[in-house]
ZAMARFI-125275 format. One line per 2 residues: number of its first residue (from 1); for each residue x, y, z of C-alpha. Coordinates in pm, whole numbers, plus 50000, padded with zeros to 5 digits. Layout:
NUM = X,Y,Z  ...;
***
This chain:
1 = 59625,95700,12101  59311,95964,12176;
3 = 59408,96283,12322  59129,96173,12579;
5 = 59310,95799,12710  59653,96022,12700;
7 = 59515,96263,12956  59392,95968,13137;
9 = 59709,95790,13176  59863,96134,13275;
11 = 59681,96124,13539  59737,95771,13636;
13 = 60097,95839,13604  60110,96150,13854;
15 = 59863,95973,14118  60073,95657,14120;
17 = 60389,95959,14171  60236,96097,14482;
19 = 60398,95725,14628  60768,95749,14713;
21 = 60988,95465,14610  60963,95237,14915;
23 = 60624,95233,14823  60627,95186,14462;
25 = 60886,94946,14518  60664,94723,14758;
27 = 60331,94763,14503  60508,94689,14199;
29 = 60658,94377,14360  60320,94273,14542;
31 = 60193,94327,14173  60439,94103,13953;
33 = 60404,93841,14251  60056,93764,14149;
35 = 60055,93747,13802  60317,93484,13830;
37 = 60228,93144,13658  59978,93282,13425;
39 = 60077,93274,13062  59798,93573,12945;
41 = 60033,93800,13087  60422,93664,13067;
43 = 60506,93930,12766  60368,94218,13005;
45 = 60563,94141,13289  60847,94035,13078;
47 = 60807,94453,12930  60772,94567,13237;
49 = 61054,94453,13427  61305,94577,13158;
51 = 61110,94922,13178  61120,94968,13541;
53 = 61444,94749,13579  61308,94450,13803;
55 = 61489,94129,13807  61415,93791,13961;
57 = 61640,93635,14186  61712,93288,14331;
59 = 61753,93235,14708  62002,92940,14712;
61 = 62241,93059,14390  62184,93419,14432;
63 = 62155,93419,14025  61922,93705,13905;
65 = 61756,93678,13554  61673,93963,13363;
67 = 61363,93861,13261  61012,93700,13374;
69 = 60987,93427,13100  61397,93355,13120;
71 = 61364,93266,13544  61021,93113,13470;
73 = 61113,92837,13189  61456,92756,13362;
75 = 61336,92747,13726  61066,92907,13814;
77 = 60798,92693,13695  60985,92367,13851;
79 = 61030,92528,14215  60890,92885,14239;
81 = 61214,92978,14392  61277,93415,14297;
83 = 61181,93701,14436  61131,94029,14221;
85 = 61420,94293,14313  61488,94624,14138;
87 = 61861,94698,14048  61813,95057,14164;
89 = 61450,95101,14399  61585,95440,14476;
91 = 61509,95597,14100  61135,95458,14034;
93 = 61010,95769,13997  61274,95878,13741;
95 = 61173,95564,13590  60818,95669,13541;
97 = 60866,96012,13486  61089,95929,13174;
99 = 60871,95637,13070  60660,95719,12727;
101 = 60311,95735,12794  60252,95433,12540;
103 = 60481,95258,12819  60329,95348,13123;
105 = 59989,95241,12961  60124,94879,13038;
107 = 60123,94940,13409  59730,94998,13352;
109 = 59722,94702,13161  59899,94460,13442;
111 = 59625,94679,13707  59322,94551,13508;
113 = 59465,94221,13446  59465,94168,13831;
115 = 59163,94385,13905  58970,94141,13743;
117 = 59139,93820,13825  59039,93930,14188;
119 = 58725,93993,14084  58699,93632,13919;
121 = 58794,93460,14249  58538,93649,14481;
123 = 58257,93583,14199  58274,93981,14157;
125 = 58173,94182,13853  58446,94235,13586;
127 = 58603,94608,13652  58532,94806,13323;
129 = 58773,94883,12997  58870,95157,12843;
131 = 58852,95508,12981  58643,95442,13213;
133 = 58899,95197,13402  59185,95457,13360;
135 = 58920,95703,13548  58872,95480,13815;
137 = 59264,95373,13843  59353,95744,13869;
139 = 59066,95818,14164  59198,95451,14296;
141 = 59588,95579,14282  59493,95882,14446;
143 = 59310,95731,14750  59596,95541,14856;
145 = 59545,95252,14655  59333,95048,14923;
147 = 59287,94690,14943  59063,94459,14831;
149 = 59182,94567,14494  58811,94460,14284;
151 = 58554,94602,14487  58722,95025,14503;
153 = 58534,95315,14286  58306,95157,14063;
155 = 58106,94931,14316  58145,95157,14554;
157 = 57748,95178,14529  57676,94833,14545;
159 = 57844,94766,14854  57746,95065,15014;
161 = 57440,94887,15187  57673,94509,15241;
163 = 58015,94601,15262  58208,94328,15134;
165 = 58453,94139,15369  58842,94184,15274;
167 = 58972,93822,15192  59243,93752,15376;
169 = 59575,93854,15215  59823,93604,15162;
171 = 60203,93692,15195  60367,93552,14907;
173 = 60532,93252,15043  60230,93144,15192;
175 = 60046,93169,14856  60357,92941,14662;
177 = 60352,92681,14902  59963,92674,14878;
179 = 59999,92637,14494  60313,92408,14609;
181 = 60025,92176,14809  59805,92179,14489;
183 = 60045,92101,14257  60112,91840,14493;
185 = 59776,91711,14532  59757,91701,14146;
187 = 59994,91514,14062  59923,91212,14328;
189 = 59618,91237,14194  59733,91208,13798;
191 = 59981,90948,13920  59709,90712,14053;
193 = 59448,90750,13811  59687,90676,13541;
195 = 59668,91047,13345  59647,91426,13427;
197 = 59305,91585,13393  59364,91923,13201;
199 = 59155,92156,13411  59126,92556,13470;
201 = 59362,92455,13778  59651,92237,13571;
203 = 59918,92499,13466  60250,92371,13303;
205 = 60401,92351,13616  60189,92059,13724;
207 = 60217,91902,13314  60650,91935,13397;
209 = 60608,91756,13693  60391,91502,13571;
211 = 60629,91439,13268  60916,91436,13491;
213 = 60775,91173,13725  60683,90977,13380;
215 = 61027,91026,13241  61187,90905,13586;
217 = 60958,90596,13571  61003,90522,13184;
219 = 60607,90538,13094  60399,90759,12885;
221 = 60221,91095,13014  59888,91091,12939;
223 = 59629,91361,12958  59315,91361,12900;
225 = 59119,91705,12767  58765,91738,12815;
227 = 58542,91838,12494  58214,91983,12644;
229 = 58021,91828,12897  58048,91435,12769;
231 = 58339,91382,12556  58668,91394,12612;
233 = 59023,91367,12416  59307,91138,12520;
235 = 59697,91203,12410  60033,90967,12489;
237 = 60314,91116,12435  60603,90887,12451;
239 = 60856,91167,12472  60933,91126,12893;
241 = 61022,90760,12745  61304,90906,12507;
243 = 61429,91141,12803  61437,90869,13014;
245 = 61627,90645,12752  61861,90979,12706;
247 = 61962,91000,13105  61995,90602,13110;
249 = 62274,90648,12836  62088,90451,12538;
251 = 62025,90787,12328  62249,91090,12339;
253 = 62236,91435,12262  62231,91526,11933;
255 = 62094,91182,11767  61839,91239,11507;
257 = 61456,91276,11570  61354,90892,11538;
259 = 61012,90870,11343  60824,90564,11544;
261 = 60658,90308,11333  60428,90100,11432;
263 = 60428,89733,11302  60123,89574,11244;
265 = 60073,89369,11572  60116,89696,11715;
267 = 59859,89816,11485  59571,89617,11500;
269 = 59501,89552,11820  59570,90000,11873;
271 = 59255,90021,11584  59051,89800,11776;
273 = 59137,89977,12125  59033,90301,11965;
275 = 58736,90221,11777  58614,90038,12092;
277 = 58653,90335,12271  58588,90622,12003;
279 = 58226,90788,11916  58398,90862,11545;
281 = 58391,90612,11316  58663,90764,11111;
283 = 59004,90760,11199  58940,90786,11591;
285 = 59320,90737,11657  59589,90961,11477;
287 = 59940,90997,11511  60166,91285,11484;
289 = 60407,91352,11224  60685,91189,11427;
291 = 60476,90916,11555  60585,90976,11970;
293 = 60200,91148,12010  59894,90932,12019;
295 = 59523,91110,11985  59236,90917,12079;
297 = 58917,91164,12013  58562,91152,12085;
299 = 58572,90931,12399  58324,90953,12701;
301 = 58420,91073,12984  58301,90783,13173;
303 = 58497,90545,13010  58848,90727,13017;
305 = 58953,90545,13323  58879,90199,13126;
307 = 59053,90367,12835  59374,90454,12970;
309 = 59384,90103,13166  59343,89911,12834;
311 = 59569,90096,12703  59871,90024,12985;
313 = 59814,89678,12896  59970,89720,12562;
315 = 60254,89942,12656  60452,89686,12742;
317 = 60490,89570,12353  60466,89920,12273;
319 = 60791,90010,12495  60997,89692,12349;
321 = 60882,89810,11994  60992,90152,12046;
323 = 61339,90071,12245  61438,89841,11936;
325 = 61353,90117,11702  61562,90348,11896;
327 = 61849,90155,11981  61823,90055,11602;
329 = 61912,90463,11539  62146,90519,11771;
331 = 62358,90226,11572  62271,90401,11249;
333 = 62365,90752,11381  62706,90611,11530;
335 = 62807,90460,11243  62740,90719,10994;
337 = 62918,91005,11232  63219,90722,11210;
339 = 63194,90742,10846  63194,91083,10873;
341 = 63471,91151,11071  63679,90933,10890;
343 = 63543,91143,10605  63651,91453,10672;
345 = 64027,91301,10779  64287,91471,10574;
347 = 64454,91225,10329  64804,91225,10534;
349 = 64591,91093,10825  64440,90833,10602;
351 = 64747,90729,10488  64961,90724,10789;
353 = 64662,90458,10930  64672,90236,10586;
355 = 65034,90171,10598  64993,90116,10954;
357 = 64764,89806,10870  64926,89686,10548;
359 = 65314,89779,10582  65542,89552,10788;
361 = 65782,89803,10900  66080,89568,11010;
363 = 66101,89433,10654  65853,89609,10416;
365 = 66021,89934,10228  65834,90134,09924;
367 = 66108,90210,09604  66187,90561,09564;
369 = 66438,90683,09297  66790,90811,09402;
371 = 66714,91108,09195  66406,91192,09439;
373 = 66468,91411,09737  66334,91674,09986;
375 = 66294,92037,09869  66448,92245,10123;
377 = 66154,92454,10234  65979,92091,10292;
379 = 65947,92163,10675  65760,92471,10574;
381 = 65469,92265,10402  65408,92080,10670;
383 = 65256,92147,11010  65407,92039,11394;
385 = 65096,91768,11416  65223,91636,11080;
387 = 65568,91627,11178  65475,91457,11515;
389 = 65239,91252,11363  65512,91117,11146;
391 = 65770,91092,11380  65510,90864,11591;
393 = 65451,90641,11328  65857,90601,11312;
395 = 65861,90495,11636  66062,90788,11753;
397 = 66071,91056,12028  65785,91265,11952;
399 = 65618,91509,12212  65292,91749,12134;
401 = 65474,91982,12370  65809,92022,12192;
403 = 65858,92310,11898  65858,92257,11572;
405 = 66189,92351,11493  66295,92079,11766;
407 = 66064,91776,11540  66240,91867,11230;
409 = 66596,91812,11366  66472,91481,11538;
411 = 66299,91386,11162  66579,91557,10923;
413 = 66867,91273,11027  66661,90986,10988;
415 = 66515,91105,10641  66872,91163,10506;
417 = 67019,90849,10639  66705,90614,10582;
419 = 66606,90556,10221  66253,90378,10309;
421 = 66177,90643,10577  66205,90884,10294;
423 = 65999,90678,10105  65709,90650,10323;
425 = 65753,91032,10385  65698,91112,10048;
427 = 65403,90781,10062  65252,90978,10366;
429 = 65281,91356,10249  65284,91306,09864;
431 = 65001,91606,09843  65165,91850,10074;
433 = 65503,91786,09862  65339,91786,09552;
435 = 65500,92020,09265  65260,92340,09146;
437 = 65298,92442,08777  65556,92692,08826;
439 = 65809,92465,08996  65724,92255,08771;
441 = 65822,92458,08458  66162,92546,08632;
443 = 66264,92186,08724  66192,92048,08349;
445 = 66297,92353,08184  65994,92315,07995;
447 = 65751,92591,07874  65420,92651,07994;
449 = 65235,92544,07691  65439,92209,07643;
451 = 65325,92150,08015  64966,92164,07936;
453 = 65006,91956,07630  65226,91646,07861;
455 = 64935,91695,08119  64634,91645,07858;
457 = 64846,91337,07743  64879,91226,08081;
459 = 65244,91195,08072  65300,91456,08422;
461 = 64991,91261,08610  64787,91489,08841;
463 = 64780,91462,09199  64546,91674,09276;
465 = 64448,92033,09275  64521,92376,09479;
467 = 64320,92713,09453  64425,93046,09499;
469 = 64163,93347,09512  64230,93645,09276;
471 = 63971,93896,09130  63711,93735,09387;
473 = 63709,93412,09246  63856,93062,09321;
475 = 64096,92963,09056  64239,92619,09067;
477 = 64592,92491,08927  64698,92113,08883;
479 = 64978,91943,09150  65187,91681,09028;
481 = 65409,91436,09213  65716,91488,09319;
483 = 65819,91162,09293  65765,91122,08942;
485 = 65887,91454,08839  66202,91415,08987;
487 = 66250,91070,08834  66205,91181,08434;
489 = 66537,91225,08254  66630,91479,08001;
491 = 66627,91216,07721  66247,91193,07810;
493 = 66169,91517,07764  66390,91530,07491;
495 = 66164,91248,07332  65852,91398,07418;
497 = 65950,91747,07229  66074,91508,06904;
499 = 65716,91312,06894  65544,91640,06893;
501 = 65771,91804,06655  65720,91487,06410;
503 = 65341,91534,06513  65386,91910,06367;
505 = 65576,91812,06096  65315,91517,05978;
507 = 65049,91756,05984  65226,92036,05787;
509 = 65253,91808,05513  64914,91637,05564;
511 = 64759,92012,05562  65030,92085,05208;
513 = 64912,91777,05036  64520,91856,05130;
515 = 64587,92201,05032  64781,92129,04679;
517 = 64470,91895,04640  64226,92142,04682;
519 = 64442,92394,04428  64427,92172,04131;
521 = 64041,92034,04182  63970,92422,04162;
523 = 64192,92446,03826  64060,92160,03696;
525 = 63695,92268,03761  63780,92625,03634;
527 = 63880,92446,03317  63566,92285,03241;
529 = 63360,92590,03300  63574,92790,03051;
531 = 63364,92877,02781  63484,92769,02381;
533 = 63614,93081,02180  63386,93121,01844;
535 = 63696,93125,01640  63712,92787,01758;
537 = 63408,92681,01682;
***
């Protein structure tokens, strides 16, 4: 910043303090009141009221927003309803005294924004930039800050001989329910003619109602853009159509963007519409990526009332087209969340609901070995929802709201007493009861090596597989069945270790044989190459 616009803005800043903070209060406010709706300026005021602590609060939920842009694009621009408050009026000079003067330089900014709006309206010249407008905003500031706000300081000159008459000044609710009545106006007026007219005067408060009246009626929105004096540009967007399928219950939150297609006696008769209507001769209608946007370019003005007409006589085909399409994905989307969720269903779960449709459980019963039973930390493996889950599936007592303890004495009877419970306990929870390594070892009295070498020859079967982290990394161990672990003998693993050690004992003497082989080709080789002594010869 130049030492020179610094000094300026000093002197803005202790003109605009000569005010006490009633008075700031009351121009700030009357300030932020009239920018509101314009877009040019949403990040300033949005700056501005965190700086100088402004709010904006709703009459009828007393809710105050923090923010311009947060009030505007949840209610603001649907209603109007909030008035600008500051949290503490009574320290608005501290506020500008602390400010940086890089800060405070956006409170000249918001000035010359509406210095020359007003100017705009009353077909005024444009106040100047630069220095030269901080000059005039400090000699402004001084003076009392008088009203009309375009026509102070700089034209003082030209209105010297024709003093300008004050327009009158609107109080704020009379100037939102005069942009109320032209909204108003503009949207009858979009309604009947079939589209909105984008215009200097169409903000997107008149576009959301529009689109909301579309979306309540289940038909396009359709504006029309003019290009220059002759031509215009027409765009349907079929997105009020999926809101409105949304609130009717046919879509739902969260279903994936559908991609509409058109088929081709949708097609056709849409390239003849266009080219009819079009001054290009080259792809005159487009649409977007997702298909829900239509672009018809280069069309006279003249003839967009025709246009848009023609085209409501195919939306009908268009609507049913799009509907099937979308009720078409909404079946797609259920059924793969389904298959999802039944997915990501732990195998107990799965289990519990396949012997539910396959087991009879009046007659049906699963073997199980007398050998096989419960380890006695088995209620610790498992979890209350598991236990009740179980319990459920028995047909017994089960309640989400009992303790733990309390399901495993209702469960521990009946798996004592009752065989084929136990049975489809173990059928159930096989994974959660599986046997890690170390058990393993321990129960079979076996060493770790031979039970490596009986799980490569798939004699102990794998169930599955834990993990445990160590040294930052995931290290995973094999889980065998209970059920068959339990059930092997001693005189299996006895015959296990004897095939090995006849294994060992074949290949000692298949590596002796090779190796007394290899010993006497070597002599006999060594023999030939012996040279003959000359006594000899």
């Amino acid at each position: 910043m130049k030492p020179e616009t610094e000094r300026l803005l000093q002197q803005c800043r202790a003109a605009l303090l000569q005010f006490d903070n009633a008075q700031l209060d009351t121009l700030f406010t009357s300030w932020f009141e009239r920018a509101v709706g314009d877009e040019a300026v949403e990040e300033l005021l949005d700056d501005l009221c965190l700086l100088l602590h402004y709010g904006i609060r709703v009459s009828h939920s007393k809710q105050v927003y923090a923010t311009y842009t947060a009030w505007w694009e949840v209610e603001g621009m649907l209603d109007g309803d909030g008035e600008f408050v500051c949290s503490d009026s009574t320290a608005l000079q501290q506020y500008l005294i602390n400010m940086p003067i890089k800060d405070f330089s956006l409170i000249a900014k918001l000035a010359h924004f509406l210095c020359q709006v007003d100017a705009l309206a009353e077909n005024q010249p444009a106040p100047p930039v630069g220095q030269v407008w901080l000059l005039a905003l400090a000699t402004w500031l001084r003076n009392g800050a008088p009203e009309p706000f375009h026509i102070q300081i700089w034209q003082a000159d030209l209105h010297a001989s024709s003093p300008a008459i004050p327009p009158e000044q609107l109080s704020r609710k009379q100037r939102r329910a005069q942009q109320q009545r032209l909204a108003n106006t503009l949207l009858e007026q979009a309604w009947q003619l079939g589209y909105l007219l984008l215009g200097p005067d169409v903000g997107k408060q008149i576009q959301a109602l529009v689109q909301n009246r579309c979306k309540n009626n289940c038909c396009p929105y359709i504006s029309v853009q003019p290009m220059g004096s002759q031509f215009a540009r027409i765009l349907i967007e079929l997105s009020p159509v999926r809101r409105a399928f949304e609130k009717k219950g046919k879509l739902f939150s969260g279903a994936p963007d559908l991609t509409f297609l058109l088929d081709d006696t949708l097609w056709e008769p849409l390239m003849e519409f266009s080219r009819y209507y079009s001054d290009i001769t080259e792809e005159p209608f487009t649409l977007s990526r997702r298909g829900d946007v239509f672009e018809l370019k280069q069309v006279l003005q003249d003839d967009v009332p025709e246009a848009v007409r023609d085209f409501m006589t195919l939306w009908p085909t268009i609507l049913a087209q799009y509907e099937a399409q979308l009720e078409t994905s909404r079946a797609a989307y259920l059924v793969r969340q389904r298959e999802l969720e039944e997915a990501r269903k732990p195998a107990w779960m799965k289990a519990i609901a396949r012997l539910k449709n396959t087991l009879d459980l009046d007659t049906g019963s699963l073997e199980l070995p007398d050998v096989v039973d419960l380890p006695e930390e088995w209620s610790t493996l498992l979890s209350k929802e598991q236990l009740g889950a179980f319990l459920t599936f028995l047909k017994l007592p089960a309640s989400s709201r009992e303790i733990k303890a309390n399901l495993v004495q209702h469960l521990q009877p009946r798996l004592e007493a009752d065989r084929r419970a136990l049975a489809l306990f173990f059928e159930i929870f096989a994974f959660e009861l599986a046997i890690p390594p170390w058990e393993l070892e321990k129960l079979l009295a076996c060493t770790t090596p031979e039970r490596k070498r009986w799980t490569e020859e798939e004699k102990l079967p794998v169930l599955g597989h834990g993990s445990f982290r160590k040294a930052g990394r995931d290290h995973a161990y094999p889980l065998y069945d209970r059920r068959v672990i339990l059930a092997l003998t001693s005189e299996q693993i006895e015959t296990w270790r004897d095939e090995h050690r006849a294994v060992v004992r074949e290949r000692r003497r298949a590596s002796a044989q090779a190796a007394a082989a290899s010993r006497k080709a070597k002599r006999e080789q060594a023999q030939v190459e012996q040279p003959i002594p000359e006594s000899a010869q």
